[in-house]
C-alpha positions as CSV (number, residue, x, y, z in Angstrom):
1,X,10.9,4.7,15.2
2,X,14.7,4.1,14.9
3,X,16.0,1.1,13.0
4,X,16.5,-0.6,16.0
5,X,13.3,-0.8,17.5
6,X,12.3,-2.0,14.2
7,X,15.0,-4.6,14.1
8,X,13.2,-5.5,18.0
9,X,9.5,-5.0,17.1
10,X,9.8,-7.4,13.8
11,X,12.5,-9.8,15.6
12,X,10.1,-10.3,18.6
13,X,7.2,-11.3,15.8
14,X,9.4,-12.5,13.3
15,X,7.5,-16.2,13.8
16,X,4.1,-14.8,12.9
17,X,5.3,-13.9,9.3
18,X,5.9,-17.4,8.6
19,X,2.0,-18.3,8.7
20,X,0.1,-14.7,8.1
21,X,-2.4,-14.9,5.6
22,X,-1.8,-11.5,4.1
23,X,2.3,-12.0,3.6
24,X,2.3,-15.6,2.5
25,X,-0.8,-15.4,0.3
26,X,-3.2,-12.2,-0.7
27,X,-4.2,-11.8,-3.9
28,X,-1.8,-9.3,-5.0
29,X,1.2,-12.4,-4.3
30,X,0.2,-14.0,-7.6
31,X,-0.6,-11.3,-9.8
32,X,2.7,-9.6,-9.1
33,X,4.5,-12.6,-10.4
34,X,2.4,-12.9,-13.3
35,X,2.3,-9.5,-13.9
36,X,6.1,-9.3,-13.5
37,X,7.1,-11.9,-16.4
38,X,10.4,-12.8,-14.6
39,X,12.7,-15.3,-17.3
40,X,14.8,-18.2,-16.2
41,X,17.8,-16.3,-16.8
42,X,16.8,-13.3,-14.4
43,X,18.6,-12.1,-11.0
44,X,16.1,-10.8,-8.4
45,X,16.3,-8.9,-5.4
46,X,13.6,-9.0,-2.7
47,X,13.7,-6.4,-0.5
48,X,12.5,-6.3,3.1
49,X,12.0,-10.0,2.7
50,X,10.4,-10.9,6.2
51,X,9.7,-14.3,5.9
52,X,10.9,-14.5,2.3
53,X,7.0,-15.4,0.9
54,X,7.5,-13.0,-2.2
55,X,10.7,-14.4,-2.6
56,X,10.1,-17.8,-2.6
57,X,7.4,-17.0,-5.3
58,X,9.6,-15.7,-8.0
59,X,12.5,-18.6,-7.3
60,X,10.5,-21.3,-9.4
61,X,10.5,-19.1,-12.0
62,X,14.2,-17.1,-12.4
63,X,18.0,-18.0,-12.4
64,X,18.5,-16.6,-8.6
65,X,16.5,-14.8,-5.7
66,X,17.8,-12.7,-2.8
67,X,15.8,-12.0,-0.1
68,X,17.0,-8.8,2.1
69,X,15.9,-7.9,5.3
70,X,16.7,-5.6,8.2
71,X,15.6,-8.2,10.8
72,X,18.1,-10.9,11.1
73,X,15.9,-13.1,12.8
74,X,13.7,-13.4,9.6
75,X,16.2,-14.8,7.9
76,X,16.5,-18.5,9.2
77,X,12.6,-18.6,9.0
78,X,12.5,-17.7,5.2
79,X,15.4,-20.3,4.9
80,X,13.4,-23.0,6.1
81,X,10.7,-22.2,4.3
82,X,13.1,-22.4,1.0
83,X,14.2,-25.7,2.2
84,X,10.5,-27.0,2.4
85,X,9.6,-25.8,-0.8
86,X,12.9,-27.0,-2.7
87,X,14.4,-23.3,-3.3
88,X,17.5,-23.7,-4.1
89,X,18.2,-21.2,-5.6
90,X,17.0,-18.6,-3.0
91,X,19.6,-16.9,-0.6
92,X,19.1,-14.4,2.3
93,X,21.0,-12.0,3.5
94,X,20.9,-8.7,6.3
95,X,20.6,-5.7,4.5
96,X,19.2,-1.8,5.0
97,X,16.7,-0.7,2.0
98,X,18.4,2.7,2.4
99,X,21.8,1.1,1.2
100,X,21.6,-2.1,-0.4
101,X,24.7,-3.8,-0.4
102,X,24.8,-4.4,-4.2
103,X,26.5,-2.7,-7.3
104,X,24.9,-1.1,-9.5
105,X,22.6,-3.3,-12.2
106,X,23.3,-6.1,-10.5
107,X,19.2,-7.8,-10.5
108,X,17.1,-7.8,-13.2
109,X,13.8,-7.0,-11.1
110,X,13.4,-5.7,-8.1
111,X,10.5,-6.5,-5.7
112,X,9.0,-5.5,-2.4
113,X,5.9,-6.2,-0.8
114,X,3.2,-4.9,1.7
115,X,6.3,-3.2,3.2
116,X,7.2,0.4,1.8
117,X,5.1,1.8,4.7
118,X,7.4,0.9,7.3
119,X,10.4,2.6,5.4
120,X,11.9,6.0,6.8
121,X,12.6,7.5,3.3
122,X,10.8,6.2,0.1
123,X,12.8,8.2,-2.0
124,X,15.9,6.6,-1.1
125,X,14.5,3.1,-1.6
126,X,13.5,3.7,-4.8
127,X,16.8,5.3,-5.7
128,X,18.4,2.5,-4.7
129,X,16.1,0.0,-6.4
130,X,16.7,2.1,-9.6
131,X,20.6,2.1,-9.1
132,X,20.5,-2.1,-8.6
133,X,18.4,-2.0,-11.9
134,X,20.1,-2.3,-15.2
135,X,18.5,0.0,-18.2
136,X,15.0,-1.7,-18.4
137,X,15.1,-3.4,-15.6
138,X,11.7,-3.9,-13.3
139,X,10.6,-3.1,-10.0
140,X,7.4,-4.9,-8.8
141,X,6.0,-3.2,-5.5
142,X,2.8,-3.9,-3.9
143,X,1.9,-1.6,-0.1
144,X,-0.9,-0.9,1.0
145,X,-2.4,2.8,-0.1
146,X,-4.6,5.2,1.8
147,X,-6.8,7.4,-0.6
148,X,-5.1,10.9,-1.0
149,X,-5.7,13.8,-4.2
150,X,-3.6,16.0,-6.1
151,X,-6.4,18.3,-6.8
152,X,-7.3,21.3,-4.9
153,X,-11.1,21.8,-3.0
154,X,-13.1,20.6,0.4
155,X,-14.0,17.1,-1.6
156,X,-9.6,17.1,-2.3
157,X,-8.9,17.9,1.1
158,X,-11.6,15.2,2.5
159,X,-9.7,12.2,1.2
160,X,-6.5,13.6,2.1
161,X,-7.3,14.2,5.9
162,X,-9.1,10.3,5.1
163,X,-5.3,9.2,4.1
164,X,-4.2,10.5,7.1
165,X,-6.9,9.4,9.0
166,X,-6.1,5.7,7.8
167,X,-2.3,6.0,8.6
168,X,-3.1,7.3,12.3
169,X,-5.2,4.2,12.5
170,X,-2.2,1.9,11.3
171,X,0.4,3.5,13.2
172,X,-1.8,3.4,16.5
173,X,-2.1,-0.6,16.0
174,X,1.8,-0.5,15.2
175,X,4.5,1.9,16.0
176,X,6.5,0.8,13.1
177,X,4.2,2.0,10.9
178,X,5.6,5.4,9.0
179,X,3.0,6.3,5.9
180,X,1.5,4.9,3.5
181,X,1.2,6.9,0.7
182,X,-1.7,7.5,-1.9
183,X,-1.3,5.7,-5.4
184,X,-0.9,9.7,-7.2
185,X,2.0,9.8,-4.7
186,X,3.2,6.4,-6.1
187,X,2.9,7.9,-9.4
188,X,5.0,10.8,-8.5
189,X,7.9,8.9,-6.3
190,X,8.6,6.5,-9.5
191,X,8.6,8.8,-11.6
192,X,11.0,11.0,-9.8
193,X,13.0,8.1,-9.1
194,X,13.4,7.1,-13.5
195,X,11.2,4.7,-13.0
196,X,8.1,4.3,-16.0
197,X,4.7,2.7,-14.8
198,X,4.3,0.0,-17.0
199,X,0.9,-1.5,-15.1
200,X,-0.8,-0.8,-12.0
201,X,-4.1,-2.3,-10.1
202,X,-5.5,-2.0,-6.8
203,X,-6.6,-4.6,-4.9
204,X,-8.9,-4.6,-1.7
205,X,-8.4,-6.6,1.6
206,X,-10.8,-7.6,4.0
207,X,-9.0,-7.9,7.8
208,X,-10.7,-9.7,10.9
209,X,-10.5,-6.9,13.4
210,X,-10.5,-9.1,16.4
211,X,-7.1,-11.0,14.3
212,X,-5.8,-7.4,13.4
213,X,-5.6,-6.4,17.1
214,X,-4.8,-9.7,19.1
215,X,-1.2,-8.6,19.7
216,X,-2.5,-5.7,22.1
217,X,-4.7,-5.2,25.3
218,X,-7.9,-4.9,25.5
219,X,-7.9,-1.3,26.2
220,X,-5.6,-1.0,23.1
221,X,-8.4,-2.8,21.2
222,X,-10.7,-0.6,22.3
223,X,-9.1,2.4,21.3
224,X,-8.7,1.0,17.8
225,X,-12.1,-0.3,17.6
226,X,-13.5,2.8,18.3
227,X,-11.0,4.8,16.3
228,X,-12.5,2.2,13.1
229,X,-16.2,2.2,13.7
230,X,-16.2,6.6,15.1
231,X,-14.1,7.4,11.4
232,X,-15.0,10.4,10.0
233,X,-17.2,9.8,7.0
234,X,-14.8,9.9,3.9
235,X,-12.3,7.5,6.0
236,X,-15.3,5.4,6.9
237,X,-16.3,4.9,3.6
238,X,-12.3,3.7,2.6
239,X,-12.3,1.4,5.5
240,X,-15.7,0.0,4.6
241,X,-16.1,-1.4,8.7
242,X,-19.1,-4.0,9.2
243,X,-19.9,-5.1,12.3
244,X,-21.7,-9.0,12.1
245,X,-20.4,-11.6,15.1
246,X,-17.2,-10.3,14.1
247,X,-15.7,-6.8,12.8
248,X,-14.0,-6.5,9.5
249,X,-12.8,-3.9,7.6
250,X,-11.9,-2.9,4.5
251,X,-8.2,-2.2,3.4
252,X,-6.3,-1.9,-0.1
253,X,-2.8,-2.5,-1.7
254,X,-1.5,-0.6,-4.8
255,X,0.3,-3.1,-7.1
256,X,3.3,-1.2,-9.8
257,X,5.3,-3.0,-12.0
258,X,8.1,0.1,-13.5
259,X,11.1,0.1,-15.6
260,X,14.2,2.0,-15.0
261,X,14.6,4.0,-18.0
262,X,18.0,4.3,-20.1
């Protein structure tokens, strides 16, 4: 999907950041910020910002936060919400993840959240995260992960074709969707990118199907319900789908707090 028709797709919904459950809250919100450690004095740099939720988090606690995002039409939204909550200190701003618009160490911690698997090029955002990064600063990610191995073997090559499995099913729900990647292939990207794994969790999410699908027809839904509860059995077992008055399922996030090396 080319940048503009992700500029359309996330303008047309930009509202429905504002109030979902998964941006503005989740679990992983909070521990990111406590895992983190951001000081008063600190500069940050949210990128891919959307309604500014992860943001707005961090602003109590540092000097000044940027939020970037692709959309424009997020922005005013993640403004108000700053003006409710007394952010003064919280800015937004257009920007591409590919080329931030910032010299180089200019934040002291970089974060983006539940959004890595819409980006064309993860190598290149983390580049660039490094290159905004002083010597020891932090990036703070959170995206969701699909399960994935760097070993060799049918059980291996099970949870990769599951990985893949699980991205077909995202991308089917949303055309924006690119990959998500496995947390090993987390591992790797920082680590190519200078970038030391201080900590790392995972954290598991439990979607309402029937909320997880409104945006599309019912036929739509039925290809996706089907695609969920028909899933071959090591993607089945990821996905964890339960069927009781209402479907659920069963996805998870990959949390990395790393420092850019010397």
């Amino acid at each position: 999907m080319s940048k503009q028709r992700v500029r359309e797709q996330f303008g047309a919904n930009a509202a429905a950041y504002v109030a979902s459950p998964t941006h503005a809250q989740g679990a992983s919100l909070a521990r990111l910020v406590e895992l983190a450690q951001p000081r008063p004095a600190w500069r940050v740099l949210d990128v891919a910002t959307a309604a500014g939720h992860t943001a707005l988090a961090f602003a109590p606690h540092v000097a000044a936060v940027i939020g970037l995002d692709l959309t424009a039409q997020m922005l005013p939204l993640a403004a108000g919400l700053a003006v409710e909550r007394g952010a003064a200190n919280a800015g937004f701003a257009v920007g591409d993840v590919d080329d931030l618009p910032f010299g180089a160490g200019a934040f002291d911690l970089v974060t983006c959240r539940i959004a890595p698997h819409h980006f064309a090029d993860i190598d290149r955002f983390l580049a660039e995260a490094a290159r905004v990064l002083p010597p020891g600063g932090l990036l703070a990610v959170v995206d969701n992960i699909v399960p994935g191995s760097r070993l060799r073997g049918k059980r291996a090559d099970r949870q990769r074709e599951a990985g893949e499995y699980v991205n077909a099913f995202e991308k089917l729900r949303d055309p924006s969707h690119v990959r998500c990647l496995s947390e090993e292939e987390w591992l790797d990207a920082l680590a190519a990118a200078g970038l030391v794994v201080e900590a790392r969790e995972t954290l598991d999410k439990r979607l309402t199907f029937e909320t997880w699908a409104a945006r599309h027809t019912p036929l739509m839904q039925t290809r996706l319900r089907a695609m969920l509860l028909q899933a071959p059995e090591a993607a089945r077992a990821f996905l964890d789908p339960r069927v009781a008055g209402v479907t659920t399922f069963r996805l998870r996030e990959g949390l990395f707090i790393a420092r850019r090396g010397a």
